[in-house]
Chimera marker file (.cmm) of the C-alpha trace (Angstrom):
<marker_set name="trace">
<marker id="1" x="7.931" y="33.873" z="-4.108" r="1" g="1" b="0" radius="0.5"/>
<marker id="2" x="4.400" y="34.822" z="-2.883" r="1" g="1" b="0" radius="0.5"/>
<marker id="3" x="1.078" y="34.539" z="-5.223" r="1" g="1" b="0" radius="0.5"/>
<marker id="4" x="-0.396" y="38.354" z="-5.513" r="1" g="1" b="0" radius="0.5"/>
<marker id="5" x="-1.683" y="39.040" z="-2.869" r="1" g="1" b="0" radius="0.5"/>
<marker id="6" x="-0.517" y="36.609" z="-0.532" r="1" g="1" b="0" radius="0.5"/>
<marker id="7" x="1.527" y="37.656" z="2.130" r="1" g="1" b="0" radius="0.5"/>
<marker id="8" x="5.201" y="35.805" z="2.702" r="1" g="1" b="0" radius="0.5"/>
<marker id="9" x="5.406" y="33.814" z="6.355" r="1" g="1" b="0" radius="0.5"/>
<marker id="10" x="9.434" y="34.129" z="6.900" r="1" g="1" b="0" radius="0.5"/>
<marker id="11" x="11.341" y="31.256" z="8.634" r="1" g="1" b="0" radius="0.5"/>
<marker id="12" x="8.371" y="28.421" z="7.559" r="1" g="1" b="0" radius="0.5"/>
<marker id="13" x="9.773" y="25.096" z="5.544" r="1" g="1" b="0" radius="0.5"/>
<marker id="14" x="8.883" y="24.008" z="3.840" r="1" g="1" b="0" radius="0.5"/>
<marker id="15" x="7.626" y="26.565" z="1.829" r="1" g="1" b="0" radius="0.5"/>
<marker id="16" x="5.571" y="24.176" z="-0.390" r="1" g="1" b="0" radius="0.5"/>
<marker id="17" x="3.583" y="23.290" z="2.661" r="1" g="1" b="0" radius="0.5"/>
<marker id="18" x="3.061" y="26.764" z="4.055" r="1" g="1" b="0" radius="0.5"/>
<marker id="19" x="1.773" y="28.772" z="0.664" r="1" g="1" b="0" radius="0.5"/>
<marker id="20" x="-1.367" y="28.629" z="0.677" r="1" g="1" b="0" radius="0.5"/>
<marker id="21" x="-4.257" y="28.221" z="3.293" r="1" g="1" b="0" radius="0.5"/>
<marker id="22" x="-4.413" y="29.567" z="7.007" r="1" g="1" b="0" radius="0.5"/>
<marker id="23" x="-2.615" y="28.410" z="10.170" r="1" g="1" b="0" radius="0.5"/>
<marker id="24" x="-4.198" y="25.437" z="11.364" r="1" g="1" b="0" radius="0.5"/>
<marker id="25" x="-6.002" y="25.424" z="15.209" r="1" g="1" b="0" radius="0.5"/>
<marker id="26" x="-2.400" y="24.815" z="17.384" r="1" g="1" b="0" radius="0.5"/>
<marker id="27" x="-4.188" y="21.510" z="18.631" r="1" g="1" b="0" radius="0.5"/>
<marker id="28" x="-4.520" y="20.203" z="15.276" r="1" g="1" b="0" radius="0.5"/>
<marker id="29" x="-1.012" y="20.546" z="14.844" r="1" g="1" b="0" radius="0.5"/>
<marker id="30" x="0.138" y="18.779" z="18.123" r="1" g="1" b="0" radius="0.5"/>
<marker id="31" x="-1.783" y="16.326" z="18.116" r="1" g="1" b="0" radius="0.5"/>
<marker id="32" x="-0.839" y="15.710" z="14.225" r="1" g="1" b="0" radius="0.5"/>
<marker id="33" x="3.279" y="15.577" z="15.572" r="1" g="1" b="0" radius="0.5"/>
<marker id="34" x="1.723" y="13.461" z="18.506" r="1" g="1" b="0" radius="0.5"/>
<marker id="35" x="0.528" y="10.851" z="15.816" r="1" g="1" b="0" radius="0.5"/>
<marker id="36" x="4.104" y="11.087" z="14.170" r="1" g="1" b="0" radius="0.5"/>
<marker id="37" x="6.062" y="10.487" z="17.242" r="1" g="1" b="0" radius="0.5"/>
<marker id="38" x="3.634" y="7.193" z="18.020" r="1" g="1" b="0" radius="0.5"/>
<marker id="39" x="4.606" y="5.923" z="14.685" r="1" g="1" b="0" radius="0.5"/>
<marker id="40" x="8.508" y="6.963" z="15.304" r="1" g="1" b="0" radius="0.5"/>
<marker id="41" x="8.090" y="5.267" z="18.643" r="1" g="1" b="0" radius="0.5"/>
<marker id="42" x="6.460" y="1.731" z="17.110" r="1" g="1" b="0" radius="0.5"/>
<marker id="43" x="9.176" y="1.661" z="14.270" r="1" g="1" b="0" radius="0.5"/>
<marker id="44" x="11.866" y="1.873" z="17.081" r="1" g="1" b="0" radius="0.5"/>
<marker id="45" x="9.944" y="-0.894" z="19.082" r="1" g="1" b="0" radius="0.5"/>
<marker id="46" x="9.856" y="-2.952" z="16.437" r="1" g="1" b="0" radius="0.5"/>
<marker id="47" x="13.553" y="-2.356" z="15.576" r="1" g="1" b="0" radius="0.5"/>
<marker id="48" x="14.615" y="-3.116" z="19.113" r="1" g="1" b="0" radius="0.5"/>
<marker id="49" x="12.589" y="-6.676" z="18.878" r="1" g="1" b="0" radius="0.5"/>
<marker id="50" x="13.501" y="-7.515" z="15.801" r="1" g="1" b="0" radius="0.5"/>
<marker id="51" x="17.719" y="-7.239" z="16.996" r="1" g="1" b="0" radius="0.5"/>
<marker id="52" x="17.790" y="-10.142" z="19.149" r="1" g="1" b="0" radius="0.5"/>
<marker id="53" x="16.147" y="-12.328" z="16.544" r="1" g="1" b="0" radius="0.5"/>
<marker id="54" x="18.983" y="-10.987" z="13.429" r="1" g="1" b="0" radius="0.5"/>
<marker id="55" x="21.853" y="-11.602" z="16.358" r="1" g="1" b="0" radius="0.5"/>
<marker id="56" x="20.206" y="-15.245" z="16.641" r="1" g="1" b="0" radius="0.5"/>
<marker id="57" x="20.167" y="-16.021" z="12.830" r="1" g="1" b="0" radius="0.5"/>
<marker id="58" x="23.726" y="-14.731" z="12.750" r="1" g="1" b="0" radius="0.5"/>
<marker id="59" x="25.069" y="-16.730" z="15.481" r="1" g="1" b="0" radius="0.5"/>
<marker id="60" x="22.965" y="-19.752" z="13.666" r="1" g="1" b="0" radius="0.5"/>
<marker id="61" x="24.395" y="-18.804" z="10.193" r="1" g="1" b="0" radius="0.5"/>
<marker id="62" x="28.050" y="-19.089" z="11.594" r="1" g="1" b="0" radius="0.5"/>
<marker id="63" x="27.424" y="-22.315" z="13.609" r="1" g="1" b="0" radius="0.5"/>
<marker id="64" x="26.101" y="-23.510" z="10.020" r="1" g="1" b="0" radius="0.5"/>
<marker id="65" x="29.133" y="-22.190" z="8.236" r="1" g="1" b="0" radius="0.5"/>
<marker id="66" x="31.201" y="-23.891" z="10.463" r="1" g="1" b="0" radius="0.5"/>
<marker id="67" x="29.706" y="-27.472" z="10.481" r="1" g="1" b="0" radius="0.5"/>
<marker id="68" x="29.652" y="-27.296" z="6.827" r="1" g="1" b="0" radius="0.5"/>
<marker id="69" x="33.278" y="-26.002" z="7.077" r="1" g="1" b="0" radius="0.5"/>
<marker id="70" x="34.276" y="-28.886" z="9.125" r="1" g="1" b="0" radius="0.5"/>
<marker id="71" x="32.782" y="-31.539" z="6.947" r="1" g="1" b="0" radius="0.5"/>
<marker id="72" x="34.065" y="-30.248" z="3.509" r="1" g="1" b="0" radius="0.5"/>
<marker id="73" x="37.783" y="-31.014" z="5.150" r="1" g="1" b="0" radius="0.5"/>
<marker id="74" x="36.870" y="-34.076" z="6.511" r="1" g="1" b="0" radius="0.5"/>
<marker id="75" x="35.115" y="-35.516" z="3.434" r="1" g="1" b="0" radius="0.5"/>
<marker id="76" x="31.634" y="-36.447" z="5.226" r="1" g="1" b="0" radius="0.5"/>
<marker id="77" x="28.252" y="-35.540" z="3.987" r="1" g="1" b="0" radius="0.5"/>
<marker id="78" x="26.610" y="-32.234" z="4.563" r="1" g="1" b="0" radius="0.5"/>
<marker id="79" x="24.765" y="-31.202" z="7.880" r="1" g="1" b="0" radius="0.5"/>
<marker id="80" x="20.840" y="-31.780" z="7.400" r="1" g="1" b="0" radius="0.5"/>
<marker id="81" x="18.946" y="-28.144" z="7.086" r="1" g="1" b="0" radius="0.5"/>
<marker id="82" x="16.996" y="-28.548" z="10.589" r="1" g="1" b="0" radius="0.5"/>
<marker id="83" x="18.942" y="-25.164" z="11.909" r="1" g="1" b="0" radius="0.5"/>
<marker id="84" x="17.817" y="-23.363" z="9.120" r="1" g="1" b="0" radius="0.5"/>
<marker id="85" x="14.376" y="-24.361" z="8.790" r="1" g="1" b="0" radius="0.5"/>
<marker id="86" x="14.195" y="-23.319" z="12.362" r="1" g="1" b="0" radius="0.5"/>
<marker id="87" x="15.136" y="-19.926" z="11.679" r="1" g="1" b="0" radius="0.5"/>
<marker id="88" x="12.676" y="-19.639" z="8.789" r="1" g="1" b="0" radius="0.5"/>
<marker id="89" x="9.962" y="-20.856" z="11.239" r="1" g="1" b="0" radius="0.5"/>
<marker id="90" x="10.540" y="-18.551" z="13.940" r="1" g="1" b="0" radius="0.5"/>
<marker id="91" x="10.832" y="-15.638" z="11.475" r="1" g="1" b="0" radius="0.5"/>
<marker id="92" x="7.569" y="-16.321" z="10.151" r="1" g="1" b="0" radius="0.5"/>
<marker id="93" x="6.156" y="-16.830" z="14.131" r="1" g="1" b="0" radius="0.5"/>
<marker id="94" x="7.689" y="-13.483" z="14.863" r="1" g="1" b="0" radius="0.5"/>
<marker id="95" x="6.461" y="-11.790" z="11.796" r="1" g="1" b="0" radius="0.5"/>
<marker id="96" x="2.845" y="-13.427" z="12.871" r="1" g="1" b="0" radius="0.5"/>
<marker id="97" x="2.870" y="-12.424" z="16.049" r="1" g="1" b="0" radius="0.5"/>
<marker id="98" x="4.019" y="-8.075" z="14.771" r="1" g="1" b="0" radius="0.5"/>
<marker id="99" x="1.106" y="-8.245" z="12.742" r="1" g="1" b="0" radius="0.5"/>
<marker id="100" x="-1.261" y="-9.331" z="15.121" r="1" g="1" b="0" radius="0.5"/>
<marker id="101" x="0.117" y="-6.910" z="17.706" r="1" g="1" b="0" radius="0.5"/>
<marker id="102" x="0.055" y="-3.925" z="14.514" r="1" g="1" b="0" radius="0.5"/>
<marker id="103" x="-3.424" y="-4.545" z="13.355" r="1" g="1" b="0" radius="0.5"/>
<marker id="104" x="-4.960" y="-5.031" z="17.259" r="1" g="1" b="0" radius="0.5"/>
<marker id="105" x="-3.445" y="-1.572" z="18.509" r="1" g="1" b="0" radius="0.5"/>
<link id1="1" id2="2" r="1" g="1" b="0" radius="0.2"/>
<link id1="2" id2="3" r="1" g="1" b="0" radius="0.2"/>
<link id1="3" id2="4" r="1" g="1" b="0" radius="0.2"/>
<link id1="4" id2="5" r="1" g="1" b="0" radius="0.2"/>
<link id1="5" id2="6" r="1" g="1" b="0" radius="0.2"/>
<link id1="6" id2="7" r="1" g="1" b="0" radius="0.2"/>
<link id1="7" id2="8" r="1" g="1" b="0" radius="0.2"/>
<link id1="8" id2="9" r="1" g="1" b="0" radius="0.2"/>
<link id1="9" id2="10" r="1" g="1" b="0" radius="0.2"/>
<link id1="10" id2="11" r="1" g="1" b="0" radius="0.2"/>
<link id1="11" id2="12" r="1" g="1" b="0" radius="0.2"/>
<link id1="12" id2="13" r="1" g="1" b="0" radius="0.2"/>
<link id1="13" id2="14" r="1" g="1" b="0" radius="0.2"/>
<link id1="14" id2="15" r="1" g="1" b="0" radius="0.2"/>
<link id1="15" id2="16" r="1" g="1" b="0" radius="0.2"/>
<link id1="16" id2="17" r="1" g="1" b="0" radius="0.2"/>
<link id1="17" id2="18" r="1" g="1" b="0" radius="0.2"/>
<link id1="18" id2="19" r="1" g="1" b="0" radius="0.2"/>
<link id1="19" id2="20" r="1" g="1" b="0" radius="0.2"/>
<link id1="20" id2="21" r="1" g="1" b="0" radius="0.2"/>
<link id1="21" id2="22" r="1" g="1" b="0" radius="0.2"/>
<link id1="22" id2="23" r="1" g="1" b="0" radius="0.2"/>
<link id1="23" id2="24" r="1" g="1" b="0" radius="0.2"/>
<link id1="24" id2="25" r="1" g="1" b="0" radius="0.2"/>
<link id1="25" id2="26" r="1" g="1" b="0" radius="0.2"/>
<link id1="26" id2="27" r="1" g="1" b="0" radius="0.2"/>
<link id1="27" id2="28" r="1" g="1" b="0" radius="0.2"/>
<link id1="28" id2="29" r="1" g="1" b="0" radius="0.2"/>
<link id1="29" id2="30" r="1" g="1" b="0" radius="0.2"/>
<link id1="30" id2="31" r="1" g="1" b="0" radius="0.2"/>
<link id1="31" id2="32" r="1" g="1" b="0" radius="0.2"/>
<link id1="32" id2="33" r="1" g="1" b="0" radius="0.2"/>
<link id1="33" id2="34" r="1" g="1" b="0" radius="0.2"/>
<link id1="34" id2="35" r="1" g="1" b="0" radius="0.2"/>
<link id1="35" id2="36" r="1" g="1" b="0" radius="0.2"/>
<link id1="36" id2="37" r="1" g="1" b="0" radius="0.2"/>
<link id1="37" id2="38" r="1" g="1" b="0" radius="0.2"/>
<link id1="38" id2="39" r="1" g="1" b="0" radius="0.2"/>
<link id1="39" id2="40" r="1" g="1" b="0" radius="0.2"/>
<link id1="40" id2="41" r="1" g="1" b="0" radius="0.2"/>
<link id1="41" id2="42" r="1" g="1" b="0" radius="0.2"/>
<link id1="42" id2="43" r="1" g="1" b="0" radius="0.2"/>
<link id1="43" id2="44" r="1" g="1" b="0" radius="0.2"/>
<link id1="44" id2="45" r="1" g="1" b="0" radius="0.2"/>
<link id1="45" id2="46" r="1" g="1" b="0" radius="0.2"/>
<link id1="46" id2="47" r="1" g="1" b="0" radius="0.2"/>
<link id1="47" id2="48" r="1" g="1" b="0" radius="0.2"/>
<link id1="48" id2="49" r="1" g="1" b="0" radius="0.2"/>
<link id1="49" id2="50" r="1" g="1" b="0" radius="0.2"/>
<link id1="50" id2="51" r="1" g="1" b="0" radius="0.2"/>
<link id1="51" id2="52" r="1" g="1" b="0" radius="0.2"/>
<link id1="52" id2="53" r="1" g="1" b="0" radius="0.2"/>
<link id1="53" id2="54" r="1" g="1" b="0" radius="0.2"/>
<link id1="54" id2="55" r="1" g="1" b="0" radius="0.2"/>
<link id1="55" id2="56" r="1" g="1" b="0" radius="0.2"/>
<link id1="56" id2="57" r="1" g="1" b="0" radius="0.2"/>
<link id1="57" id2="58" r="1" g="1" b="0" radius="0.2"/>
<link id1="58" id2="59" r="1" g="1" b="0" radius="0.2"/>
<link id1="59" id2="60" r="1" g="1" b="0" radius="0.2"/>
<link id1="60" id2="61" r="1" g="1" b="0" radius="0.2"/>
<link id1="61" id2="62" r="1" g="1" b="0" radius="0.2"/>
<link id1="62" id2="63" r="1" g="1" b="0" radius="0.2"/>
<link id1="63" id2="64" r="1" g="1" b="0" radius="0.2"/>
<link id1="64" id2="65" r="1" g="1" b="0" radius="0.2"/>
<link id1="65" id2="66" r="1" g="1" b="0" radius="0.2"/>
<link id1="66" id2="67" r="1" g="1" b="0" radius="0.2"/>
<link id1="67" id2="68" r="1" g="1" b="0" radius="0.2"/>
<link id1="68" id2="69" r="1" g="1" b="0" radius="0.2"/>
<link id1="69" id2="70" r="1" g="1" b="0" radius="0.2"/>
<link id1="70" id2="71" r="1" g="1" b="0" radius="0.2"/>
<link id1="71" id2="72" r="1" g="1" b="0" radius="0.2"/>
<link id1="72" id2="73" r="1" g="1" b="0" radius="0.2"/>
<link id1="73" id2="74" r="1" g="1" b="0" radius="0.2"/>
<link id1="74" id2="75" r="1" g="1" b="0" radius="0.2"/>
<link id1="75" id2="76" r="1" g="1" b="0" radius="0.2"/>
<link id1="76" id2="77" r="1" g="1" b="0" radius="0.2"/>
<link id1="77" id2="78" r="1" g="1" b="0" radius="0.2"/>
<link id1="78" id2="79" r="1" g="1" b="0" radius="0.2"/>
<link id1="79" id2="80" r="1" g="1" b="0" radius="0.2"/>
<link id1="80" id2="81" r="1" g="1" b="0" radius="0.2"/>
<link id1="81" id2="82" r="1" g="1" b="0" radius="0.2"/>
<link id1="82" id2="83" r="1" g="1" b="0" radius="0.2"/>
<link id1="83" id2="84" r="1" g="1" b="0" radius="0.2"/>
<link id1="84" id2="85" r="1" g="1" b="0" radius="0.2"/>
<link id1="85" id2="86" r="1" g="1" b="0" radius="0.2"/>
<link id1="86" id2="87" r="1" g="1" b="0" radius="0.2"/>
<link id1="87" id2="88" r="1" g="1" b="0" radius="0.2"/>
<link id1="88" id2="89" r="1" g="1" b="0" radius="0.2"/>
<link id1="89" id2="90" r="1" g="1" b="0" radius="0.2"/>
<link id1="90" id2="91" r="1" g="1" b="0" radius="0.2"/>
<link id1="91" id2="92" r="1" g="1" b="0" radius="0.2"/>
<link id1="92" id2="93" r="1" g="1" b="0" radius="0.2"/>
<link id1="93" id2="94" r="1" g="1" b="0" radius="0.2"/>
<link id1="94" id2="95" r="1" g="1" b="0" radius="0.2"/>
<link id1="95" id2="96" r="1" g="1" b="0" radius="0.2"/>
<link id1="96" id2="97" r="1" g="1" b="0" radius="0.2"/>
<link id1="97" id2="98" r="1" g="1" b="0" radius="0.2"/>
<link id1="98" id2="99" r="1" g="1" b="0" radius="0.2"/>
<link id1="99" id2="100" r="1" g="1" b="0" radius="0.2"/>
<link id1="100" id2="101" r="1" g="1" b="0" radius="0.2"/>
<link id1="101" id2="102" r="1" g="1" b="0" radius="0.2"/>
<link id1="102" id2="103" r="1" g="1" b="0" radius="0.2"/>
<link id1="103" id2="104" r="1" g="1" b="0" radius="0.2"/>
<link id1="104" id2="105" r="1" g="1" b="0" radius="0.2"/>
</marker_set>
């Protein structure tokens, strides 16, 4: 429902953005979905380099789950935790190195 005398723009949403004020310059507005689509664009990025490293620590967790597996049956002593301390290290290297890239660009 429009404020007196405010005039209703049909078809906008959402209407709490489009009450009140005047259309914005066109360029302003393209250039605001331009900055939305770079952020889109670096979340998918980051998604698509971080899916090879959660495929790794999978593959890593079930080679784990196995040698542990294999040693509960056989009554020897527990794998040591090198595999997973190498996963925790190149997490952190990866999550480094995203940062760096993030706060550089």
């Amino acid at each position: 429902m429009p404020r007196h005398g405010e005039q209703r723009r049909p078809g906008r949403w959402p209407s709490w953005v489009y009450r009140s004020g005047s259309e914005p310059d066109p360029r302003f507005t393209l250039a605001n979905e331009r900055t939305f689509l770079a952020w889109i664009r670096t979340a998918l990025g980051l998604v698509a380099a971080a899916a090879p490293m959660v495929i790794g620590v999978a593959v890593a967790a079930r080679v784990r789950y196995r040698a542990g597996h294999h040693v509960l049956h056989t009554g020897r002593s527990l794998p040591d935790g090198r595999l997973a301390a190498a996963c925790v290290l190149l997490t952190t290297l990866v999550a480094i190195t995203a940062a760096i890239y993030l706060a550089a660009g």
